[in-house]
VEXBA-618987 format. One line per 3 residues: number of its first residue (from 1); for each residue x, y, z of C-alpha. Coordinates in Angstrom, 2 decimals. Example, Ala and Ser with C-alpha at 12.3 -4.5 7.8 and 13.67 -1.06 7.14 Angstrom:
BEGIN
1> 12.30/-4.50/7.80 ~ 13.67/-1.06/7.14;
***
This chain:
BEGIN
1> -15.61/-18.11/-2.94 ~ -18.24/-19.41/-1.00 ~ -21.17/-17.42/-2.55;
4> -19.91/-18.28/-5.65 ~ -19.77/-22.31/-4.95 ~ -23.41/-23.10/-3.08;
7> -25.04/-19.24/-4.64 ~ -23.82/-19.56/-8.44 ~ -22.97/-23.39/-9.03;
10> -25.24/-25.01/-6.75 ~ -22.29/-27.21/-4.84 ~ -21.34/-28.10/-1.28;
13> -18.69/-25.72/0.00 ~ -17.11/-28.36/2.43 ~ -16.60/-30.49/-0.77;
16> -15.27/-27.76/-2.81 ~ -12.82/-27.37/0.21 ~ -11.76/-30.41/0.33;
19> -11.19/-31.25/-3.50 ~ -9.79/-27.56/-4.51 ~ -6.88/-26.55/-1.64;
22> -4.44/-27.97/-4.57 ~ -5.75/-26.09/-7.26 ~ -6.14/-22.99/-4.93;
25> -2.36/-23.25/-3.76 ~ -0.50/-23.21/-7.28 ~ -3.40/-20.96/-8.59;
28> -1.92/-18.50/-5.79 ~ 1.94/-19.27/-6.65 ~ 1.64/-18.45/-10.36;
31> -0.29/-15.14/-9.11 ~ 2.18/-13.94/-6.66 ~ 4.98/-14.86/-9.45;
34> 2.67/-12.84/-11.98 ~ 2.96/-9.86/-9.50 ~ 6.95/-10.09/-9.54;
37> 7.20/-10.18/-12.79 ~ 5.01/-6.69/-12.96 ~ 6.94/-5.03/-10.37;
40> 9.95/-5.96/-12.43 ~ 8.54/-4.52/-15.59 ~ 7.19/-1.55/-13.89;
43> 11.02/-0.56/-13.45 ~ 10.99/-0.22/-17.45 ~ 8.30/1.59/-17.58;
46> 9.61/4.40/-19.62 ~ 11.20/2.12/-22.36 ~ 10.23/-0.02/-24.94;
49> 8.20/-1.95/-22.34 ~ 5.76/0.24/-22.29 ~ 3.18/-1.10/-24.16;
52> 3.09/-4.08/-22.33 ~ 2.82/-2.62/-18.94 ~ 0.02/-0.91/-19.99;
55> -1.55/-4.68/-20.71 ~ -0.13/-6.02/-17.10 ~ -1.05/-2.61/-14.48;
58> -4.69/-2.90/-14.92 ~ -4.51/-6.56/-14.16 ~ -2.31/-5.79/-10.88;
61> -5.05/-3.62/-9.85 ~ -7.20/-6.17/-10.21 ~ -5.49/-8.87/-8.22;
64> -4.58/-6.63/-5.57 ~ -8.40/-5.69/-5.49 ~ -9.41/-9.07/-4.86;
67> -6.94/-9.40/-2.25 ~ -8.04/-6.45/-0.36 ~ -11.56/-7.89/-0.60;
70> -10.54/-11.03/1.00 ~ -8.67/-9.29/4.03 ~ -11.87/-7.32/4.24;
73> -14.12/-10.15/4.16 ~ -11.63/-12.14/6.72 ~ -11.78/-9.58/9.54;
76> -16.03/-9.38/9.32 ~ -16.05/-6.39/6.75 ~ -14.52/-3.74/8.74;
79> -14.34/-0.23/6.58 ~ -10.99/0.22/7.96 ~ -9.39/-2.37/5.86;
82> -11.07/-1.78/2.27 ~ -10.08/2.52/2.76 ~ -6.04/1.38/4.18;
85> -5.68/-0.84/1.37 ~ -6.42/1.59/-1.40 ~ -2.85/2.53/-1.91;
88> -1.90/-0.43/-2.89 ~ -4.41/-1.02/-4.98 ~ -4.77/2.56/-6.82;
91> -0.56/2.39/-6.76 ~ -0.26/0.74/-10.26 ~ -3.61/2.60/-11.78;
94> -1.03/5.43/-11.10 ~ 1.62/4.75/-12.82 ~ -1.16/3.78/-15.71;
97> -2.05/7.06/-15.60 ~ 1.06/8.80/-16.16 ~ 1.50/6.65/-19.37;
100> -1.34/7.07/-21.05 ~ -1.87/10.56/-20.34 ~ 1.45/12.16/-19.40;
103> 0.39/15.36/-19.06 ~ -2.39/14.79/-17.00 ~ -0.10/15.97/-14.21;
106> -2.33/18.00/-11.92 ~ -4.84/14.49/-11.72 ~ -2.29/12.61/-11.62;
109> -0.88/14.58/-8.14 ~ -4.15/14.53/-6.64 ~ -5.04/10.84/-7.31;
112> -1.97/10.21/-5.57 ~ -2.86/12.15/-2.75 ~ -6.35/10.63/-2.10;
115> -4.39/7.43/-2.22 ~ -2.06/8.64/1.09 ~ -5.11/10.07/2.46;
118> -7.24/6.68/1.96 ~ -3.90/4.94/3.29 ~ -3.37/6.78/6.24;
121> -6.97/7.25/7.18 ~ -7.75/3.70/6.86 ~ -5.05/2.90/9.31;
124> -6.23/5.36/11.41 ~ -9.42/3.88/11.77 ~ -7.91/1.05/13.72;
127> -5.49/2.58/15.89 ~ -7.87/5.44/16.97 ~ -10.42/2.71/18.15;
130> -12.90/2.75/15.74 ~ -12.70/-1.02/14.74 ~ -11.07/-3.16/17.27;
133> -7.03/-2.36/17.32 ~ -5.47/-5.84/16.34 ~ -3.55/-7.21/18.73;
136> -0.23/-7.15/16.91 ~ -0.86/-3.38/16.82 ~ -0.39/-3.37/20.46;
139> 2.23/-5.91/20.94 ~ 4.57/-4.28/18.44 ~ 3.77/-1.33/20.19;
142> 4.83/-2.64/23.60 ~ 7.58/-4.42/21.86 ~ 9.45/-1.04/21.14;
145> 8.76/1.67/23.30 ~ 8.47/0.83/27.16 ~ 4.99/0.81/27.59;
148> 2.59/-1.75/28.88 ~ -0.79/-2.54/27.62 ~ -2.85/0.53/28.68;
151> 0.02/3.07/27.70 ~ 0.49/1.19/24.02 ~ -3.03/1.71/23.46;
154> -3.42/5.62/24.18 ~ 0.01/6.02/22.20 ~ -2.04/4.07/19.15;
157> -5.13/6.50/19.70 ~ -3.08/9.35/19.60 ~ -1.23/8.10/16.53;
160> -4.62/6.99/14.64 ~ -6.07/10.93/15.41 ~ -3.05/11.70/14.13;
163> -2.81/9.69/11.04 ~ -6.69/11.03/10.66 ~ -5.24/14.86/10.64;
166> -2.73/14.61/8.63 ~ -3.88/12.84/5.78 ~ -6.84/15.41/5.82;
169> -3.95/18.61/6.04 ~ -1.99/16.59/2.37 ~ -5.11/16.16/0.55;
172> -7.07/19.91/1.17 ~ -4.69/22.19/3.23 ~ -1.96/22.95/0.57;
175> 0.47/25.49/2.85 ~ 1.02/22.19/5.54 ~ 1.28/19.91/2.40;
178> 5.32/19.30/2.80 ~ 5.03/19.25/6.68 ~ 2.58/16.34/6.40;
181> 4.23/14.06/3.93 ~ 7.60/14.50/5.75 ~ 5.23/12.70/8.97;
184> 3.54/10.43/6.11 ~ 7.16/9.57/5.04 ~ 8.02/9.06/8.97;
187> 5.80/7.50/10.24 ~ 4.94/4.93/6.94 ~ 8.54/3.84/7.05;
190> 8.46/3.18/11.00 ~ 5.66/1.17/10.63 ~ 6.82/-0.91/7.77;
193> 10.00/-1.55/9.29 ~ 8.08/-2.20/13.22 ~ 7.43/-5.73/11.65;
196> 10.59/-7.65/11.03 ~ 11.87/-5.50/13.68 ~ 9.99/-7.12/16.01;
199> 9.29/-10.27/14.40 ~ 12.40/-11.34/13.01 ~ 14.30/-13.93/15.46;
202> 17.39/-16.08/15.40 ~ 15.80/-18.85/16.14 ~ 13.24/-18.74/13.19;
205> 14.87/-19.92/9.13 ~ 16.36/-16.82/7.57 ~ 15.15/-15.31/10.92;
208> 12.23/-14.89/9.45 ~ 13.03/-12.35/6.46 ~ 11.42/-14.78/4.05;
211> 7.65/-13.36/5.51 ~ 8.60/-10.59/7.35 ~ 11.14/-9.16/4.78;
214> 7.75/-9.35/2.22 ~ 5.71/-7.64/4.62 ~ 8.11/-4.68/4.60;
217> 7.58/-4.65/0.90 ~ 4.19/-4.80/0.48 ~ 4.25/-1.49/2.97;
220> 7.00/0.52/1.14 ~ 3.62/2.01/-1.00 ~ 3.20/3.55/2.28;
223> 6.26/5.87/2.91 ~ 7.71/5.96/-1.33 ~ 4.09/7.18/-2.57;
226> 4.36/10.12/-0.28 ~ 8.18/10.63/-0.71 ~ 7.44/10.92/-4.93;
229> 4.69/13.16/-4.15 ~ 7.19/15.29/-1.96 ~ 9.84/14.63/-4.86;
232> 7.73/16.08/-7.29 ~ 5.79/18.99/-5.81 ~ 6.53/21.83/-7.71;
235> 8.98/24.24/-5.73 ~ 8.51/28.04/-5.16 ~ 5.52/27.68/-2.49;
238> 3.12/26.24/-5.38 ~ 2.53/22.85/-3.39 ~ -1.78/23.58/-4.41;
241> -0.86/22.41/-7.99 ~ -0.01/19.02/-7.06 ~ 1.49/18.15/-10.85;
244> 2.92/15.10/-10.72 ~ 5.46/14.59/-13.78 ~ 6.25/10.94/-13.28;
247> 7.52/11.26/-17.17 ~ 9.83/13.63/-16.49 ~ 11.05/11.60/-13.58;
250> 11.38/8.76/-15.99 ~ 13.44/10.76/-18.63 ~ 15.98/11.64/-15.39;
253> 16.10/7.81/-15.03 ~ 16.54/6.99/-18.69 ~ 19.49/9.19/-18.77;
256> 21.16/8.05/-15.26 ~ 20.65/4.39/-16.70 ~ 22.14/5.14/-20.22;
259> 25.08/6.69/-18.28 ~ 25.96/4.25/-16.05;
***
């Protein structure tokens, strides 16, 4: 905000600090209720919701756009973080997609797979080296295999090449598609789950689900977007056509729900 405050209106950023961390702190309650409430309704997407969602999925983009840009900004404007984040960003524009156009199959599949790849690459950037690997990175690391400092960071190198390989192999080397989005599937859910896994303590209130259990959420994109692209590859070796029918996913759903 700050080249918006002294750039744009002309005012003193310590005094906008001081007057605004009210404003700033329900401003970012109703927003992370706002994104609840569109996860919720993305669940109905194939109903008489629809039309709404179409309203409320842009504006998720959005939101989760400006919070990429602020975890950008906050670590100096490292690359890494702006390309990792584009999943979750591009994640609702996808479901968009698939309701406006729902036979738009074949761009829908590979928009999903440039999100993996921008996912997977992004993170890569970090464990291979390239911008400083957080510490948390290593401690987890160390945390769960028995490794000390020096063997946690070769195992992240190896893991960021890795990550760097494979997302290139799903996005433009169709015959190893399935093989890499089983290891996208793999290695996304490890990852999530490495958090409250090592995080999570007795001693902490709820043992610390409340945060951690979020931040396993807000990494799900990371091993479900590859699992529906595995899901919905079409079968008989034709894994190059990448047609994603999300609506005919959704009329399986419709017809489980109307079951039940």
């Amino acid at each position: 905000m700050s080249p918006i405050v002294e750039g744009l209106l002309g005012g003193d950023w310590q005094q906008y600090v001081a007057h605004s961390d009210q404003a700033i702190t329900v401003l970012t309650q109703g927003i992370g209720v706002g994104l609840m409430l569109a996860g919720l309704l993305a669940c109905f997407a194939f109903s008489r919701l629809r039309a709404l969602l179409l309203i409320v999925l842009p504006l998720a983009s959005v939101i989760m756009l400006i919070d990429t840009w602020s975890s950008y900004v906050d670590v100096h404007h490292q690359l890494g973080m702006l390309v990792e984040h584009a999943l979750q960003v591009g994640v609702p524009l996808l479901l968009w997609l698939n309701l406006v156009w729902p036979f738009k199959d074949r761009v829908a599949g590979w928009f999903a797979c440039f999100l993996v790849f921008c996912c997977f690459a992004g993170h890569g950037l970090y464990a291979a080296d390239f911008h400083p690997v957080p510490a948390h990175f290593i401690n987890m690391t160390m945390a769960i295999l028995p490794l000390d400092e020096d063997g946690a960071r070769s195992f992240l190198m190896l893991a960021g090449w890795l990550d760097f390989v494979v997302a290139c192999v799903v996005l433009w080397i169709p015959p190893l598609r399935k093989l890499g989005l089983y290891y996208m599937i793999f290695w996304g859910a490890v990852t999530a789950l490495a958090r409250p896994y090592v995080f999570c303590s007795a001693s902490l209130d709820w043992y610390g689900l409340d945060r951690w259990g979020a931040e396993l959420l807000v990494r799900s994109s990371h091993w479900a977007v590859p699992f529906l692209i595995l899901l919905l590859l079409p079968r008989k070796g034709m894994q190059d056509r990448l047609n994603l029918k999300l609506m005919k996913l959704g009329s399986v759903t419709q017809r489980i729900m109307s079951r039940s």
